[in-house]
Residue frames as qw, qx, qy, qz and C-alpha x, y, z in Angstrom:
[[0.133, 0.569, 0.193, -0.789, 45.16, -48.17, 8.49],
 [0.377, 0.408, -0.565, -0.610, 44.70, -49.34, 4.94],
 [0.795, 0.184, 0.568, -0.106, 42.83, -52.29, 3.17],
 [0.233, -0.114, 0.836, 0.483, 44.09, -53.91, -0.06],
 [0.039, 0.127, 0.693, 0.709, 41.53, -53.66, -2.96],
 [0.099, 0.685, 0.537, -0.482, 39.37, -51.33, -1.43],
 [0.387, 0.678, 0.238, 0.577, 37.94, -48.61, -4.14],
 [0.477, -0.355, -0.150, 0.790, 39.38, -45.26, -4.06],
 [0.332, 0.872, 0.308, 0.184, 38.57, -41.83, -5.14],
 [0.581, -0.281, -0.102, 0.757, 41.39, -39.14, -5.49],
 [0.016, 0.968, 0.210, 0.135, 40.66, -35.33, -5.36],
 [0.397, 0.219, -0.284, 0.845, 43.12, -32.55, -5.75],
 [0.311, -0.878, -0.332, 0.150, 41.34, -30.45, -2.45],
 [0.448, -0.506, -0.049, 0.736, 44.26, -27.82, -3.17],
 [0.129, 0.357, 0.529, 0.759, 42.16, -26.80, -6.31],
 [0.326, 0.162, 0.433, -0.825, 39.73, -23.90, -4.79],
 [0.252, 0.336, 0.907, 0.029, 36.43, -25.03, -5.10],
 [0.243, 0.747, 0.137, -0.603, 35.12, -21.94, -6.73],
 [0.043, 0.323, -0.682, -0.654, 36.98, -22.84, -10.15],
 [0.880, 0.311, 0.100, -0.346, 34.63, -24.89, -12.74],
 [0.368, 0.502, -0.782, 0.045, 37.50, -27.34, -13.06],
 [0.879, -0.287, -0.294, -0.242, 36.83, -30.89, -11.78],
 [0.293, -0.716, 0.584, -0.246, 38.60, -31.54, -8.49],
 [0.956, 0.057, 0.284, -0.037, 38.07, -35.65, -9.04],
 [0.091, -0.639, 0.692, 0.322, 41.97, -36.93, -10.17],
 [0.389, 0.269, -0.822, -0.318, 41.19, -40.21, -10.72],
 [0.757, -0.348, 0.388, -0.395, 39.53, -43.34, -8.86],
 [0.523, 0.407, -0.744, -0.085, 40.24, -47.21, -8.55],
 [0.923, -0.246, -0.294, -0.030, 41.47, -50.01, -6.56],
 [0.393, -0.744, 0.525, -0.127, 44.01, -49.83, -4.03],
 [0.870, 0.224, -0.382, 0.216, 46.64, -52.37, -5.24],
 [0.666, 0.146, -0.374, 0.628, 49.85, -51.26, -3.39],
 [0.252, -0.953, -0.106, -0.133, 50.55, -48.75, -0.49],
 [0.492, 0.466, -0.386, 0.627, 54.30, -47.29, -0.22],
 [0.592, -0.800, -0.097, 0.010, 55.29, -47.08, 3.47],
 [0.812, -0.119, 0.199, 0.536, 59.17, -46.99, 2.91],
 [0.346, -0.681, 0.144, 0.629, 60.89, -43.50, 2.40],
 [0.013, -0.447, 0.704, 0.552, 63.30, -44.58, -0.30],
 [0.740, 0.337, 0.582, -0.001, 59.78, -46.08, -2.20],
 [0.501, 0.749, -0.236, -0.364, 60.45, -43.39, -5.39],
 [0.197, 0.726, -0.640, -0.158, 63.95, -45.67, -5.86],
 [0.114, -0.191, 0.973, -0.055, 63.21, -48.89, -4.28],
 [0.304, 0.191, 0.916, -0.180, 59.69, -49.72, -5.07],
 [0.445, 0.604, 0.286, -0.596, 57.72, -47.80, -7.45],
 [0.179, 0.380, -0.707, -0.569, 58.84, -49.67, -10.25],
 [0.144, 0.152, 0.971, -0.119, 56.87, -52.48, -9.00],
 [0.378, 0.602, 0.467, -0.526, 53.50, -50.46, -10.11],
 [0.427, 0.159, 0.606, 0.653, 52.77, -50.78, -14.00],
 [0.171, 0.699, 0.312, -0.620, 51.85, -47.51, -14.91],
 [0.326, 0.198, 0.671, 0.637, 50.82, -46.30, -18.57],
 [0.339, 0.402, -0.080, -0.847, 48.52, -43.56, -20.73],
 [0.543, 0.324, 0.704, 0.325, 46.38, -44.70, -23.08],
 [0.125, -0.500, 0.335, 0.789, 46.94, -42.75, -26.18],
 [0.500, 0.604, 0.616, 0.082, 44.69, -41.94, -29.23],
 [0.039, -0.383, 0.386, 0.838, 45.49, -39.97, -32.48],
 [0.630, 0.676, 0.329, -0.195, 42.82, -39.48, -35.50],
 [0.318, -0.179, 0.644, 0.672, 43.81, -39.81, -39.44],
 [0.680, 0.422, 0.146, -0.581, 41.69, -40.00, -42.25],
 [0.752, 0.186, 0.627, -0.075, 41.22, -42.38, -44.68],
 [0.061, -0.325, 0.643, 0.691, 43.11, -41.73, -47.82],
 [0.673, 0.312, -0.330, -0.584, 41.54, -44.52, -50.35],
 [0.921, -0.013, 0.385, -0.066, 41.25, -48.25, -50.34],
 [0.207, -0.521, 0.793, 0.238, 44.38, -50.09, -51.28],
 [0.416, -0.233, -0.844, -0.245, 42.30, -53.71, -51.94],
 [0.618, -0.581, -0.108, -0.518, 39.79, -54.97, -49.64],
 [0.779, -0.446, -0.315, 0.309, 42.40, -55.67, -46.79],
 [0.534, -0.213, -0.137, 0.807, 44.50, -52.60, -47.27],
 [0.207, 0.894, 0.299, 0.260, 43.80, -48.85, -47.02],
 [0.564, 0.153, -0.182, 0.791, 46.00, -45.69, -47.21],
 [0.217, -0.852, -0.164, 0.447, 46.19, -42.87, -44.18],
 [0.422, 0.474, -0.002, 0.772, 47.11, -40.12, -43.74],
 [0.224, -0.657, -0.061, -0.717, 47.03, -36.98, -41.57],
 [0.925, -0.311, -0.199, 0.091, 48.02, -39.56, -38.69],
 [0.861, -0.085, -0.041, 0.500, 51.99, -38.21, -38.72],
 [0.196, 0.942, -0.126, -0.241, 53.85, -35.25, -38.87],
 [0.592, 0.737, -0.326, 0.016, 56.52, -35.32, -41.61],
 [0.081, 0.666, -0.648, 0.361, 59.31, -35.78, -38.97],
 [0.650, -0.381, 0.601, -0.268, 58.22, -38.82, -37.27],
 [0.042, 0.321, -0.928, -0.183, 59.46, -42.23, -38.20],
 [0.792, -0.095, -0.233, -0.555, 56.15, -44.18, -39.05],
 [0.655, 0.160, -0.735, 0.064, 58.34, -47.46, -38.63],
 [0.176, -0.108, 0.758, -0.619, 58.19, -46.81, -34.63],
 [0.632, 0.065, -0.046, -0.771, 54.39, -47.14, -35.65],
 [0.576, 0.049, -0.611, -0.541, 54.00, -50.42, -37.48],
 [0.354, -0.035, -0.885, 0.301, 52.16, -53.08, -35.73],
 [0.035, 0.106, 0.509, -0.853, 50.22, -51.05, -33.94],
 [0.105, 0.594, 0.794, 0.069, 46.28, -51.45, -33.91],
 [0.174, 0.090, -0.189, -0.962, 44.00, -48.70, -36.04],
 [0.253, 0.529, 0.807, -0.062, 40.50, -48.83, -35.74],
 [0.051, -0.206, -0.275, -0.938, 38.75, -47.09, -38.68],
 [0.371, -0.103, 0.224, -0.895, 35.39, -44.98, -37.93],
 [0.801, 0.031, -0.316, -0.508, 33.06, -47.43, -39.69],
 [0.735, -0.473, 0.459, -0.162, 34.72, -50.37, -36.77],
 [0.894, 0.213, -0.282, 0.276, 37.29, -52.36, -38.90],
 [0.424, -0.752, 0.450, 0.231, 40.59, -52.78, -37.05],
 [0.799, 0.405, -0.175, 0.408, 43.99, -53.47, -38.66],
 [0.629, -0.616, 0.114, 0.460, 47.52, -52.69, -37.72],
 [0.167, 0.898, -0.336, -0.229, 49.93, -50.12, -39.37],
 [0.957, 0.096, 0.101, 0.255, 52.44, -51.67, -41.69],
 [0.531, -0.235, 0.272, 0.767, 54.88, -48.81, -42.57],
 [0.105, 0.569, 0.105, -0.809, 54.96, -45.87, -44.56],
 [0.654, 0.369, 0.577, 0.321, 53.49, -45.34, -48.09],
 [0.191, 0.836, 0.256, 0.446, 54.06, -43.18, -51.08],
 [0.019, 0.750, -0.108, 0.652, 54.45, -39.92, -49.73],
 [0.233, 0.421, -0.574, 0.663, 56.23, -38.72, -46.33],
 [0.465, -0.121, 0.484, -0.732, 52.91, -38.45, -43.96],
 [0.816, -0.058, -0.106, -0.565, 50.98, -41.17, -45.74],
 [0.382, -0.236, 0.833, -0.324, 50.79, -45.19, -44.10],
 [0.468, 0.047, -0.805, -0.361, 49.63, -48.30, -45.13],
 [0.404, -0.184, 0.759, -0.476, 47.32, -50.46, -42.73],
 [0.279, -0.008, -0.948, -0.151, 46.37, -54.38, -43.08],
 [0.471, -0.161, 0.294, -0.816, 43.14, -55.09, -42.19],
 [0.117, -0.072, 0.979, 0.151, 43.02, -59.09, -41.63],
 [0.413, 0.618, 0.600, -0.296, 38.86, -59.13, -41.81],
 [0.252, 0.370, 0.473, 0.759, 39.20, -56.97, -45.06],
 [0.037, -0.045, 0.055, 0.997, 36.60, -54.43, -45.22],
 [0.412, 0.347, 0.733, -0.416, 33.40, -54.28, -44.45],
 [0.380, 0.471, 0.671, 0.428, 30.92, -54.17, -47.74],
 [0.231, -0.877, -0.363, 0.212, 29.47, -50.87, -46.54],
 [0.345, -0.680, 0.271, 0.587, 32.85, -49.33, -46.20],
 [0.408, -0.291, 0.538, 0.678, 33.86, -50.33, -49.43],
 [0.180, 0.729, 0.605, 0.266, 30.92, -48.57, -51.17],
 [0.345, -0.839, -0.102, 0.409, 31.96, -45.98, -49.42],
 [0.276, -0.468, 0.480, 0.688, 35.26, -45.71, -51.75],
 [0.479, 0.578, -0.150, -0.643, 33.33, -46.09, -54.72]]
């Protein structure tokens, strides 16, 4: 009753259709169908499931032309170090990756192996 990597569309239909809320959950590919009861415990680990996640900062000031300092990325109470490593793309399209925290509580360092574009770094003056 099912085909393997057919596309899919899921709708919540228990959303009246009178709301101005989009009834469309999600769509895809059909990878896996659970037929097995006890799938929540025996088999739904086998699906790799994830969020992608996006936070804005701002641009402090240029460090050199491979490092610049954030901010406005953290609240006070989080541990930047869970952070470091992690890819930052600034507005003007460099990427780099968080190194750790700088200076003050909320503010961050990030490495940016291309350096900085020429543009950008007119930008800082």
């Amino acid at each position: 009753w099912y085909q393997r990597r057919v596309r899919v569309i899921i709708s919540r239909l228990d959303m009246d259709i009178n709301t101005p809320a989009c009834r469309l959950a999600f769509h895809g590919t059909l990878q896996y169908v659970f037929t097995n009861p006890g799938y929540q415990e025996e088999e739904l680990e086998k699906l790799k499931i994830f969020k992608f996640k996006t936070k804005e900062g701002v641009v402090e000031r240029m460090n050199d032309e491979y490092t610049v300092i954030g901010k406005e990325l953290f609240k006070k109470e989080t541990s930047i170090e869970l952070f470091c490593g992690l890819q930052v793309q600034l507005s003007t399209g460099e990427t780099g990756k968080i190194e750790g925290s700088f200076g003050r509580v909320e503010s961050f360092k990030v490495y940016l192996s291309d350096g900085l574009l020429a543009r950008t770094k007119r930008n800082f003056g």
